[in-house]
C-alpha positions in Angstrom: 112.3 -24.8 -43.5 109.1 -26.3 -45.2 109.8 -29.2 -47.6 108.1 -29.0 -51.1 105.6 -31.8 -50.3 104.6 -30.5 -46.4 103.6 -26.9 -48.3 101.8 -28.5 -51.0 100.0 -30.2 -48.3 99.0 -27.1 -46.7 98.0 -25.1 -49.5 96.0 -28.0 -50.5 94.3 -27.8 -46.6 93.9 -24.1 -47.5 92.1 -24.2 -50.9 89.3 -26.9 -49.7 88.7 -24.9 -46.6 88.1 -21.3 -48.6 85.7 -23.7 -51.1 83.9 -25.4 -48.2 83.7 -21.6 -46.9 82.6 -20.6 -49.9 79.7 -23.4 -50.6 78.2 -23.1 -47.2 78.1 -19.8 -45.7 78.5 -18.0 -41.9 76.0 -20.4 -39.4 72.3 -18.3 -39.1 72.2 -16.1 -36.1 68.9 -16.5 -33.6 68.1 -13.6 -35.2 67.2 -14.8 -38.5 65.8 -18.1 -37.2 62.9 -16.2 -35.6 62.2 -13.9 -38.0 61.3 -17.4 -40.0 59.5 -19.0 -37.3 57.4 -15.8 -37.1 56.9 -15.8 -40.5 55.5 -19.8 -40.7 53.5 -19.0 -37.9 51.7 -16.0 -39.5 50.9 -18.5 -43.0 49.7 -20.8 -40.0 47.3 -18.4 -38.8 46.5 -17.4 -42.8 47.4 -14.0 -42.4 49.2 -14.7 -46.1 45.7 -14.7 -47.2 44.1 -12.2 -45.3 47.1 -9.3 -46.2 48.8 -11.3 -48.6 51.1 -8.0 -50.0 52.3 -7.7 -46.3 52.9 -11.1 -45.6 55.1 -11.2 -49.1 56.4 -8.1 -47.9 57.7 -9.6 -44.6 58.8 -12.8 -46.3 61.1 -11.1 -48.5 62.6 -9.5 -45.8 63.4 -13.0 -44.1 64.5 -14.6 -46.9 67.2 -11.5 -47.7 68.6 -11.8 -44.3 69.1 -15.2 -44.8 71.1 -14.5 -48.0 73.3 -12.2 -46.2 74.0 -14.8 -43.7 75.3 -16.9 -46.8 77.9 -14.5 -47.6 78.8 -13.7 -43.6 77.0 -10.2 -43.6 75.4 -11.4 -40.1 74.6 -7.8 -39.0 73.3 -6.7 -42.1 71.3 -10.1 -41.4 70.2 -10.0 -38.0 69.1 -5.9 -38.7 66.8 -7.3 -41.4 65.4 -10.9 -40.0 64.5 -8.0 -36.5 62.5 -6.3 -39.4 60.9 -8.7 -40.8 59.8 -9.7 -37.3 58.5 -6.1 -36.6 56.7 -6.6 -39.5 55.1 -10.0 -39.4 54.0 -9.1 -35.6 51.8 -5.9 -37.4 50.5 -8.0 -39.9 46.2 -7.9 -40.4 46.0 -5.4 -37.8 42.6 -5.7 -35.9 40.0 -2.9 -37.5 39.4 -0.6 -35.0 36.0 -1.3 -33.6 33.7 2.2 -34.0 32.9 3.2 -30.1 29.3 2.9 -28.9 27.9 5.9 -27.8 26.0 4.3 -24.1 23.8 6.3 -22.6 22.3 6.0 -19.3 19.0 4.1 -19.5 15.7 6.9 -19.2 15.0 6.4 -15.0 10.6 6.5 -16.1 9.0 9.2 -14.2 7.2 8.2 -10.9 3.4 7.2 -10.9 1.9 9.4 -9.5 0.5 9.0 -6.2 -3.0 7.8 -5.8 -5.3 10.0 -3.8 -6.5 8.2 -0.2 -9.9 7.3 -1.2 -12.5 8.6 1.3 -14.6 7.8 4.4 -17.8 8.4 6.3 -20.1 7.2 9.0 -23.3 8.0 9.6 -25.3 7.3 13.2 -28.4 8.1 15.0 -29.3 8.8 18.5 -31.3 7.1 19.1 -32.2 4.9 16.3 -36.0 4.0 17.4 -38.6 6.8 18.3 -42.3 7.7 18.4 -43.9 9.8 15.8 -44.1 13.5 17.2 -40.1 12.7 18.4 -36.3 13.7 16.6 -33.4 11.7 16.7 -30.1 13.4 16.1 -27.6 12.6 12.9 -23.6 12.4 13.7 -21.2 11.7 11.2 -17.8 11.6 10.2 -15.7 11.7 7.6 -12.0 12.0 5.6 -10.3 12.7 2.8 -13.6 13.8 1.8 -14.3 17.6 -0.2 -17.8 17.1 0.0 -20.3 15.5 1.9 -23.8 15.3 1.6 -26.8 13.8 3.4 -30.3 12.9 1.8 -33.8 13.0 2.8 -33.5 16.6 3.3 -30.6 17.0 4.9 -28.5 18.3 2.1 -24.5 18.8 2.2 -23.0 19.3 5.5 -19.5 20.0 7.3 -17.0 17.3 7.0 -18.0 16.6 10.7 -21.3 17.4 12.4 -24.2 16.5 13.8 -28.0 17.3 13.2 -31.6 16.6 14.2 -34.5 15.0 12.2 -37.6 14.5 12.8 -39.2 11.8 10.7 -43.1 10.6 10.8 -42.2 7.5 9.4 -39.1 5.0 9.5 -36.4 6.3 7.6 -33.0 5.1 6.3 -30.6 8.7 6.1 -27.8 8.1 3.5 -24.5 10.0 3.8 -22.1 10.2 1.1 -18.7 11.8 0.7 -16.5 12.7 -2.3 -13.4 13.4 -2.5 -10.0 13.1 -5.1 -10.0 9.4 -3.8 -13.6 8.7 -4.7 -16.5 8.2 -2.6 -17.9 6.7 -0.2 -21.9 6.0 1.3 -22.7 5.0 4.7 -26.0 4.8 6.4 -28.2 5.1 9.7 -32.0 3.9 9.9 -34.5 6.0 12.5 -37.2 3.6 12.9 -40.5 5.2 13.8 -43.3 3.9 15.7 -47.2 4.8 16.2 -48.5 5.1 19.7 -51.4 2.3 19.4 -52.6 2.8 23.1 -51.0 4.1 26.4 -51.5 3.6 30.5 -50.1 6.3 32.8 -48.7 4.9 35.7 -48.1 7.0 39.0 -45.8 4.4 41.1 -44.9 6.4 44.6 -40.7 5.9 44.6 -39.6 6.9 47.8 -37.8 10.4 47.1 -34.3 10.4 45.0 -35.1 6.6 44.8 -35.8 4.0 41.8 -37.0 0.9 44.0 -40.5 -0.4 43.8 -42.0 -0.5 46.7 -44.7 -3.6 48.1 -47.6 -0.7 47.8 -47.0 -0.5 44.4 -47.5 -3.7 43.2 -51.7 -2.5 42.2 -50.5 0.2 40.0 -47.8 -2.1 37.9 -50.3 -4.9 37.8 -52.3 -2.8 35.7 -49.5 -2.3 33.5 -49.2 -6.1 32.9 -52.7 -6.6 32.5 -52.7 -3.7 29.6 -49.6 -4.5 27.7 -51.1 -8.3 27.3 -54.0 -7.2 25.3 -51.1 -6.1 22.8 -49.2 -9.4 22.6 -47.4 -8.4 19.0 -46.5 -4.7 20.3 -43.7 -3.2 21.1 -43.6 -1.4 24.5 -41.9 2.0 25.1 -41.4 3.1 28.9 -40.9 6.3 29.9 -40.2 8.1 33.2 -40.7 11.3 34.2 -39.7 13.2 37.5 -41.1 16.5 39.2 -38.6 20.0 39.2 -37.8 19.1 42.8 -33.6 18.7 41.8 -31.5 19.6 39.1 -32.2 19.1 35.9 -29.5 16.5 35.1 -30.1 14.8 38.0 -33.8 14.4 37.3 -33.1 13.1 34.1 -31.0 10.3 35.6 -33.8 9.1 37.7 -36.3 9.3 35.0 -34.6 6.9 33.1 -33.9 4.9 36.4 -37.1 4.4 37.6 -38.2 3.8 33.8 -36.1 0.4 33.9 -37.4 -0.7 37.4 -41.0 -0.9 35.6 -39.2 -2.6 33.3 -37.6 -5.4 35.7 -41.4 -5.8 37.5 -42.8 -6.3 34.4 -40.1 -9.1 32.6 -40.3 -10.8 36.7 -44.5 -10.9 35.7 -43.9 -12.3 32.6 -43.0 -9.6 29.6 -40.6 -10.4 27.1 -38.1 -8.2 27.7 -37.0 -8.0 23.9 -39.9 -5.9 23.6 -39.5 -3.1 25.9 -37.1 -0.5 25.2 -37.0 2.3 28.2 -36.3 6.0 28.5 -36.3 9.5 30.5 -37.3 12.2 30.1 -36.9 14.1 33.3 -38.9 17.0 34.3 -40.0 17.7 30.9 -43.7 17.3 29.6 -45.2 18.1 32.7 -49.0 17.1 33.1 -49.6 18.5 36.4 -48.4 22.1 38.3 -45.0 21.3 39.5 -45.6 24.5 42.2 -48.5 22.5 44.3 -48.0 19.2 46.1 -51.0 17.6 43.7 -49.1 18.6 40.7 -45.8 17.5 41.9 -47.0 13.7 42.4 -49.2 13.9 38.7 -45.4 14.4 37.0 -43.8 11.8 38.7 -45.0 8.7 36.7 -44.3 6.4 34.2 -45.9 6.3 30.9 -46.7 2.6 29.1 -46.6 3.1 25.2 -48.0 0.0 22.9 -46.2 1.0 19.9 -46.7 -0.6 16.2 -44.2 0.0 13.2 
């Protein structure tokens, strides 16, 4: 049994223990301590002055819960310090940024492809003649819807070929048109004047162009003649009897025309000035059906020609 003075002791014990109880309150759950680190964060960051009413809102909240901690309502208090937590993390909520409508950038239309411009060429065959003679006009062309030729020519095929005959030296001028553009080329026939001639009758041993020792009379004459024209140009031309076929004829016409041609350059001639042809059996001067007329065809013709 408990003296007097050991329960007085006690009951002293007692009554400062429920005081100190009373003075300081149940310790703060984690609870509570981060709903006020969450809420000193958020002034930090001056969300008190950005939504001040929510910020007050959520402080109230904290400082409640920490009153019930005071009086040992610590579930009442950690329910409202989680609260004020929720609420502090959805304070100043970000404005929802209005979406941007992106369209795909316009893809520009293709330039449109240029047409391939045109092109043309223009020849002649052959390009120097005597008055009296035609030449013949080839050309050629692309991309061309039109194509026309002057100096009386007029428009043509795309592709083609026709003769002229000029009297003078002429420069023919093609031109072709087309979506592209156009285009001009050109072909010069230059035309001489026969100033004087020599017929030659040089005896070629049959089917043969080789000059023969005999015949060295009958080309002296030539070189004699064609020196009394030193500034003139000098056209040779062979001719053949019908004895053969035509194109073979032709061949040794123009053979024979150059052999003239080597005797004369050997005596002297400037070869720059003599330009050589055939022309076969054509032009005949003599009757092709007797032996006399026969050997009166087969010569060569020395033209002194002037521009």
């Amino acid at each position: 049994m408990l003296k007097f003075g050991s329960f007085r002791k006690l009951l002293l014990i007692a009554v400062s223990l429920s005081l100190v109880s009373g003075f300081v309150g149940c310790s703060y759950p984690k609870e509570v301590i981060t709903a006020n680190e969450a809420v000193e964060a958020a002034r930090q960051a001056g969300k008190d002055k950005q939504c001040p009413d929510e910020f007050m809102a959520a402080e109230k909240m904290k400082n409640e819960a920490y009153a019930l901690c005071k009086t040992c309502e610590t579930a009442k208090a950690i329910a409202l310090a989680n609260e004020a937590t929720g609420k502090v993390k959805a304070l100043c909520p970000a404005k929802p940024v209005a979406a941007v409508e992106t369209r795909p950038a316009a893809v520009p239309a293709p330039a449109p492809v240029a047409a391939p411009a045109p092109s043309v060429s223009l020849s002649s065959s052959p390009s120097s003649l005597q008055a009296g003679q035609c030449a013949t006009l080839t050309w050629y062309s692309s991309n061309a819807s039109s194509v026309t030729i002057d100096n009386g020519v007029g428009r043509v095929d795309p592709n083609g070929s026709r003769q002229v005959c000029p009297t003078q030296t002429t420069q023919y001028r093609a031109s072709a048109t087309g979506a592209g553009g156009s285009r001009d080329a050109s072909a010069t026939v230059s035309v001489s004047k026969v100033v004087d001639r020599l017929t030659l009758h040089v005896n070629f041993d049959t089917a043969k162009a080789t000059i023969r020792k005999p015949e060295d009379a009958e080309l002296q004459k030539a070189v004699a003649f064609i020196k009394k024209y030193p500034d003139a140009k000098i056209s040779l031309v062979g001719y053949t009897d019908s004895v053969g076929n035509e194109a073979y004829n032709q061949g040794l016409s123009e053979r024979r025309a150059d052999a003239v041609k080597t005797y004369l350059v050997k005596h002297g001639i400037d070869a720059g000035r003599i330009q050589t042809s055939g022309r076969g059996e054509a032009d005949p001067v003599g009757d092709n059906a007797t032996a006399k007329g026969r050997a009166e065809n087969r010569r060569t013709e020395v033209l002194m020609l002037s521009d």
